[in-house]
C-alpha positions in Angstrom: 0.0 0.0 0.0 3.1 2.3 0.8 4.1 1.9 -2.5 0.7 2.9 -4.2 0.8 5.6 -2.2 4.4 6.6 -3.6 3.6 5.8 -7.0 0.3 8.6 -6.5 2.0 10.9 -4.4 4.9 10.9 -7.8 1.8 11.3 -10.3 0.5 14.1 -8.3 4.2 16.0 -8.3 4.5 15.3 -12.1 0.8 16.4 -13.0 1.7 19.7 -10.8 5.4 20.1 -12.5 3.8 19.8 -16.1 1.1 22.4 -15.9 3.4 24.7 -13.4 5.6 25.2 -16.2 2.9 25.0 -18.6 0.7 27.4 -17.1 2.7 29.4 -14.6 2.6 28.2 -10.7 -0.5 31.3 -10.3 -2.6 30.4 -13.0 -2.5 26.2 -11.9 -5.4 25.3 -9.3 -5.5 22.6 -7.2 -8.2 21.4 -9.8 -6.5 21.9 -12.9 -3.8 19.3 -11.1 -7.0 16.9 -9.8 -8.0 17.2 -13.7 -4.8 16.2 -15.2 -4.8 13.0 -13.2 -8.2 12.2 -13.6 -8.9 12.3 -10.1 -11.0 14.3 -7.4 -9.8 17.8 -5.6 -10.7 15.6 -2.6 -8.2 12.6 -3.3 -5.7 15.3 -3.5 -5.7 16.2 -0.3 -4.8 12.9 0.7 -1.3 13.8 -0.2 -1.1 16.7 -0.5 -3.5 20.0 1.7 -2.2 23.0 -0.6 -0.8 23.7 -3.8 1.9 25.6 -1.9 2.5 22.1 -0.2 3.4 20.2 -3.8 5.2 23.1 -4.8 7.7 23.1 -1.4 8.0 19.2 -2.0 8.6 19.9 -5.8 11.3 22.8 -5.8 12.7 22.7 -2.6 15.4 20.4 -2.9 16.7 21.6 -6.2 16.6 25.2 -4.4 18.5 24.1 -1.4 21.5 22.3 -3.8 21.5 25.5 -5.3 22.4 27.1 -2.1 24.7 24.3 -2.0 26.4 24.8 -5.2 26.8 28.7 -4.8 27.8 28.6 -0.9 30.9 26.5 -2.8 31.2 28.8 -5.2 31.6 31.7 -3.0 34.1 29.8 -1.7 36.8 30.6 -3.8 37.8 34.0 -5.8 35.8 33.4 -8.8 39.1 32.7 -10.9 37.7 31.4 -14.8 38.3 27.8 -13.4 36.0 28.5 -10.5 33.5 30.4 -12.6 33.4 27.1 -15.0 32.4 24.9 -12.4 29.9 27.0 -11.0 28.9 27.2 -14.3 28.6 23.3 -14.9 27.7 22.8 -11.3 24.3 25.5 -12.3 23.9 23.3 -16.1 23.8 19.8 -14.5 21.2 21.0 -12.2 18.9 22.8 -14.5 19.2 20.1 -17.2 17.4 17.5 -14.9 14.3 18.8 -15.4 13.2 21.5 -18.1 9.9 21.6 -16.5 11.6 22.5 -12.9 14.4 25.0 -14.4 11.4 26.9 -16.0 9.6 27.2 -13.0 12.6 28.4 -11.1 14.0 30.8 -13.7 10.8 32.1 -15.4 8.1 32.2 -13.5 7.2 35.4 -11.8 4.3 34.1 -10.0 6.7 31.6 -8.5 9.1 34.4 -8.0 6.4 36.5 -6.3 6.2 33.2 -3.3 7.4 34.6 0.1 9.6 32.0 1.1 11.0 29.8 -1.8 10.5 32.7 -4.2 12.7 34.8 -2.0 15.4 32.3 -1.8 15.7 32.0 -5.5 15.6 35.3 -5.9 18.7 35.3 -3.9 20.2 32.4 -5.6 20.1 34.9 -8.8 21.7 37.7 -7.3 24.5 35.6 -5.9 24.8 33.9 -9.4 25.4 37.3 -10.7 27.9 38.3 -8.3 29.5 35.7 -8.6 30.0 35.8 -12.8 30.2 39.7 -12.7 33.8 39.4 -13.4 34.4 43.2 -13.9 36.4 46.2 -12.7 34.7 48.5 -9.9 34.6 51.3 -12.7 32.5 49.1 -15.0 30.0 47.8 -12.8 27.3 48.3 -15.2 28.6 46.5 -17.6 29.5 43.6 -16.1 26.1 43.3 -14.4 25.0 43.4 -18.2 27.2 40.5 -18.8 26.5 38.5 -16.1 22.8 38.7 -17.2 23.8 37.6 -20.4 25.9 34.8 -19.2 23.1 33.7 -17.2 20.9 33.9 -20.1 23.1 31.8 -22.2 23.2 29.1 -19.8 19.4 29.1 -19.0 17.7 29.9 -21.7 18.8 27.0 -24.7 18.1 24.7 -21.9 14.5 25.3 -21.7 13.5 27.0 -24.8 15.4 24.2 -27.5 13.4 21.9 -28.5 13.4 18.2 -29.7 15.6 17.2 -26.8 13.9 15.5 -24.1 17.2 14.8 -22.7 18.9 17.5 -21.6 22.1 16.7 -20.6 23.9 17.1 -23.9 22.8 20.6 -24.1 25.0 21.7 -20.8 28.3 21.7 -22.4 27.3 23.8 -25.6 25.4 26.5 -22.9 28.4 26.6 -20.8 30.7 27.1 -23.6 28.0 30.0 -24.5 28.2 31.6 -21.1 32.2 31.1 -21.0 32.1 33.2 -24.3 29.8 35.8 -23.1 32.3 36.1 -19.7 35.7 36.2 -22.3 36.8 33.2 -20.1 37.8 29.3 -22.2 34.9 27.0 -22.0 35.8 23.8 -19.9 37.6 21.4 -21.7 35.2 18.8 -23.4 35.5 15.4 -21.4 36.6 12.0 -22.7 34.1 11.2 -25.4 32.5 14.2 -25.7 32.5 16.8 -28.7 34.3 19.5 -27.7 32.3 22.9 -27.4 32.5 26.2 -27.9 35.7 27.9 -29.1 38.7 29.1 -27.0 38.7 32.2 -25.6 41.0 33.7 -23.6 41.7 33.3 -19.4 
């Protein structure tokens, strides 16, 4: 029975995910969700009491690893090596789920949630701290660039289409963020195209 329960509590998350990203996090109900699965608003609540409720359980986790990954970050000084990795650390996690990565990058109603919302929010600003690799004198400029490094990253990974797995589309958005920054993209790993072309340190 534990396992049923697992398997509906998973089908709820998934039905939630999909339209989330479909729809925006504001514009889903907690009927839309029960409609997707073919199921009652009631049987819902079984697992789950709010739609605030499946979205902690859904994005939590990714959010707290990206604490995780930019508390490592911050770490060091942001050297090109250590801005590679951050970048790849940031890739590896968004290209799990382009459903999730869209919810967390794009959606302002999401954006707009107190808690979680807030903490992303966060997450962005260090993530463009952290890749603003400019002089005090232009500041502007590499906030511009840091954007747009950002951008490049994020934005082939949800928007391209045709690839339901994402995974091979990290290295070639890295190496587009690398090239935004003026830094090398990392080097391609053993049996892997190489991406991007060099730039320099």
């Amino acid at each position: 029975m534990t396992g049923q329960r697992g398997d509906t509590r998973r089908r709820v998350r998934d039905a939630a995910l999909t339209l989330f990203a479909e729809r925006t996090y504001g514009a889903t109900r907690l009927q839309d969700i029960a409609d997707a699965m073919g199921v009652t608003k009631a049987a819902l609540y079984y697992y789950f009491h709010t739609k605030e409720e499946i979205l902690t359980d859904l994005v939590e986790p990714a959010v707290e690893e990206l604490e995780a990954i930019l508390d490592r970050a911050e770490g060091h000084d942001f050297s090109p090596a250590a801005t590679r990795d951050l970048l790849v650390a940031m890739g590896e996690l968004y290209a799990r789920d382009r459903r999730l990565l869209t919810v967390l990058m794009f959606d302002r109603t999401f954006r707009a949630q107190p808690v979680l919302g807030a903490r992303v929010l966060a997450c962005r600003r260090r993530t463009q701290r952290a890749l603003n690799r400019s002089d005090a004198e232009d500041a502007m400029v590499g906030e511009v660039r840091a954007l747009a490094a950002l951008a490049a990253l994020t934005v082939p990974l949800a928007a391209l289409e045709g690839y339901e797995d994402l995974r091979p589309l990290v290295g070639p958005s890295v190496a587009a963020a690398c090239a935004v920054l003026g830094i090398r993209p990392p080097r391609a790993r053993a049996g892997a195209a190489a991406v991007g072309s060099a730039v320099a340190e």
